[in-house]
N, C-alpha and C positions, 0 to 999 in steps of 0.2 A: 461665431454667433449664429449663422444660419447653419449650423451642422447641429445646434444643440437645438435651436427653434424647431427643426424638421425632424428629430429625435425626440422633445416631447409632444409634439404634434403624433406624429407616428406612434407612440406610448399610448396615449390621450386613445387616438382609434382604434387600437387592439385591447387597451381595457374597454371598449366596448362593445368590439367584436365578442371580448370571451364572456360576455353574462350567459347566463346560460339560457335564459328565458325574460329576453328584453320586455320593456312595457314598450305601448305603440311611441312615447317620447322617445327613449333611448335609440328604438329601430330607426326613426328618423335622422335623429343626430348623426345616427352608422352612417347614413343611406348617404345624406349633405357631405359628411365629410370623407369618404369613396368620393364622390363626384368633384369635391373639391381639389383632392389633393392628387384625382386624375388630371383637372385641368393645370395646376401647377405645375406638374412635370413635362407638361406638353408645354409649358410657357405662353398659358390661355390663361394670364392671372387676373383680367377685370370677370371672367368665366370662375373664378377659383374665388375671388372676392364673392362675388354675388353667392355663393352655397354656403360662403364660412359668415354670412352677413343673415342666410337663414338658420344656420346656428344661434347666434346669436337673439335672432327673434325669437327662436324656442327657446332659449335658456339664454338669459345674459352675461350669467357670472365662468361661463365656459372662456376664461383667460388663453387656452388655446390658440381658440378662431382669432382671438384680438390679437394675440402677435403674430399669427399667421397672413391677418391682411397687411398688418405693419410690412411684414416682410415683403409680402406681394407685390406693395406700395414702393417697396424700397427699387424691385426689380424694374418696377415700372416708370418708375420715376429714370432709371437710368436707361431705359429704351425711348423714353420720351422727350429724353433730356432737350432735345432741339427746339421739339415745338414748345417747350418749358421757357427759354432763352427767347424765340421769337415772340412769345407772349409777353414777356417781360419787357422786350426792347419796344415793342408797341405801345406799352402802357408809360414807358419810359419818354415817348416821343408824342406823347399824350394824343394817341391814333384812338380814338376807344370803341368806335365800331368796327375798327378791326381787329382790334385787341379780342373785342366780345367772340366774334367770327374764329380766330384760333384759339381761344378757349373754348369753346364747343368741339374743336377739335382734338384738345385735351381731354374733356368729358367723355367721348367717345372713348379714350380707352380706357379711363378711368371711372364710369359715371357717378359712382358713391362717394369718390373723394370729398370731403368735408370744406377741404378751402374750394376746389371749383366749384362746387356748390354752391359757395355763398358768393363768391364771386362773380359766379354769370349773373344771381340776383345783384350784385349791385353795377353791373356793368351793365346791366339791359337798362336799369334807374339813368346811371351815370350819360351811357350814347344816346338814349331818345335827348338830353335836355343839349348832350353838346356831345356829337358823335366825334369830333377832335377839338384840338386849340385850336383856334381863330386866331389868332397874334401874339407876339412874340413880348405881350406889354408885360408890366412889374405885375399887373391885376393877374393876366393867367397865369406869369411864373409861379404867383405863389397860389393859385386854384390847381395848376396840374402837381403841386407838391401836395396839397393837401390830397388830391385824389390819387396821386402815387400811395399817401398812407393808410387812406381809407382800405384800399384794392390788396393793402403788402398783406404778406401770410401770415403777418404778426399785424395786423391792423393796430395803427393808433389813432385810433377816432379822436381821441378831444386835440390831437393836435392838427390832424381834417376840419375840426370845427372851427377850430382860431383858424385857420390858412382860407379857409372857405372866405369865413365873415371879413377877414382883411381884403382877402380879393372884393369883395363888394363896396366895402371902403374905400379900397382907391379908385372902382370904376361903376360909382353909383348908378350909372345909365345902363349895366352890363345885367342883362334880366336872367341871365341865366344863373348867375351867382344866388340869388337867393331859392332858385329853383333847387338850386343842389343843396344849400344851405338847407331847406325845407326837408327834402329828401334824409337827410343825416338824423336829420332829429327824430322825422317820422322811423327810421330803422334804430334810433340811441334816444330815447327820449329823457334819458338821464343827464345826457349832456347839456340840454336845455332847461330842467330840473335844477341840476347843481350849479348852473352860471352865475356867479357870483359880476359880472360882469354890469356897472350902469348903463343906461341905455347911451348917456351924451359923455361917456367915456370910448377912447380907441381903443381896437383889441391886445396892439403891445403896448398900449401906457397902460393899461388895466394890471397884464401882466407885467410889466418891470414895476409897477406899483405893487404889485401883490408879493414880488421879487423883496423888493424892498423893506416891507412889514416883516417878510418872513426870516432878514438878518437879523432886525434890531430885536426877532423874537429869538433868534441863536438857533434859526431852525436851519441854516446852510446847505443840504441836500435839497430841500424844497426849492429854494433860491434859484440853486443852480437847475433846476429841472425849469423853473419858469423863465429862465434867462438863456438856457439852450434854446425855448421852443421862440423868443425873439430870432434870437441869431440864425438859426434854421431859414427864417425867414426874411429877414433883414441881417447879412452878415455884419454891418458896416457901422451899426447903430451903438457910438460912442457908451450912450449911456448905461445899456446893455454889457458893454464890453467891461466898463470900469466896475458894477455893480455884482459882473460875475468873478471880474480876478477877486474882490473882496471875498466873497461867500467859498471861493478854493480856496485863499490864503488861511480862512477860518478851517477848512476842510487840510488844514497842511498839504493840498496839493502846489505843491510851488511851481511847479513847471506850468502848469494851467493857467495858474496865479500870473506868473512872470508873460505865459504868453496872449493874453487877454491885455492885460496892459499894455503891454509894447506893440500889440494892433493899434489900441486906443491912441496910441500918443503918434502913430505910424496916420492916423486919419485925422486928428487935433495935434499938430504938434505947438499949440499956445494956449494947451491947456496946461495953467500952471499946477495942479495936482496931481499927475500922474509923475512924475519925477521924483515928488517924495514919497508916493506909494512903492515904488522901486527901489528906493533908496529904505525903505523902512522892510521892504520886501530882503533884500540881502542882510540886512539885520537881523529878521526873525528866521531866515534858513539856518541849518545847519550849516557846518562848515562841509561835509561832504557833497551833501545839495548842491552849493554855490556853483556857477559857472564857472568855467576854468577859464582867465584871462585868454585874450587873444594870444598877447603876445608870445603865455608861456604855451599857449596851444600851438602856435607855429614854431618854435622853437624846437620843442617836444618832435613835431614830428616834421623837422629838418634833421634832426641827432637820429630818428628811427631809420633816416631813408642812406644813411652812412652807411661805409661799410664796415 
């Protein structure tokens, strides 16, 4: 892949060496991509980025320069791979003014990267209102999860938004939570937009209720997306668990199915309806599906381990 990227890269600049009488555009683009693909080979790639980034600004449909930062990105990514890992493990331990402090030192090699970018923007937001976790309570586990997804390179804001507003829920006196709360909206204000949420409703009855509507409409992937982002949150929450083997059993995932329930009945075991959802779950499996008894599992492999 980087033998062909660096090939039509290399293509790309000698058809623009050979014009024979450039316009002052074309001479530039020369000029940029000379300097660029000098620093490349010196392995000076945030130096190589910045020239194939003022390509770009002169011309943007030059496909080129764009795989050639990819590529850049890729090199760099793998010399920086450490402070990539201790940034992670920071935001992981919900340190976030320190976090911030070794992303700036990401940025330094990288300064155009798109996610530190936006990242040191939400991590300057994030450390002024709570530079780490303060306590180990249920309220920050699920504020440092939500700000774990806000921060991830694949952000998922609306479920930072539920995690945020739960954490406020459970520790009303805690001022920071709406501060961040506030924060998310002001950066996604669609999230605040589309909340279908009542005000004297809680953030996962709102959602295992929405969970809920969304079987008896046979819409079962939605189900399941509004019943993971409970469980995310609350691993343990019975109703959640039973609500979601339902919406996989519908999705013929049976292994899902089977092991949503059998948490359920593993944290209620006097709930008297999980036994015939189980019982009606080997019913609708296949015959291949089905577990394999115990007994002929150990069996099976007592006869394997013969000689």
């Amino acid at each position: 892949m980087k033998t062909l990227l660096l090939t039509a890269a290399l293509a790309a600049f000698c058809g623009l060496a050979a014009l024979a009488q450039p316009s002052p555009d074309n001479f530039d683009l020369k000029a940029y991509y000379d300097k660029a693909f000098s620093h490349y080979v010196a392995g000076e790639y945030a130096k190589a980025i910045e020239q194939w980034n003022m390509v770009l600004r002169a011309d943007p449909k030059q496909t080129t320069a764009k795989n050639m930062i990819e590529e850049a990105r890729r090199k760099m990514a793998g010399s920086s791979s450490d402070l990539k890992g201790a940034f992670a493990r920071l935001v992981q331990r919900a340190q976030y003014a320190d976090a911030l402090q070794k992303l700036e030192e990401l940025l330094a090699t990288d300064p155009t990267n798109p996610y530190y970018v936006a990242a040191q923007g939400r991590l300057r937001t994030i450390s002024a209102i709570a530079p780490r976790r303060p306590s180990t309570s249920r309220a920050w586990g699920a504020a440092a999860d939500g700000i774990s997804a806000w921060l991830g390179e694949k952000a998922d804001l609306p479920f930072a938004y539920d995690a945020l507003r739960y954490a406020a829920e459970l520790a009303p006196a805690e001022r920071a939570f709406p501060r961040l709360v506030a924060a998310l909206e002001t950066e996604a204000p669609q999230l605040k937009l589309n909340d279908t949420k009542p005000e004297n409703i809680a953030v996962l009855e709102h959602k295992k209720e929405k969970a809920l509507h969304h079987i008896y409409d046979s819409k079962f992937y939605l189900a399941v997306k509004e019943l993971e982002g409970v469980l995310r949150l609350e691993p343990d929450d019975v109703t959640a668990l039973k609500r979601a083997g339902s919406a996989y059993l519908q999705l013929k995932d049976y292994r899902q199915a089977r092991s949503s329930w059998q948490r359920a009945l593993q944290l209620s075991p006097g709930d008297e309806q999980l036994p015939e959802y189980l019982k009606a779950l080997d019913e609708a499996m296949p015959e291949t599906a089905r577990p394999e008894p115990r007994a002929r599992k150990g069996a099976r492999k007592k006869a394997g381990s013969g000689s």
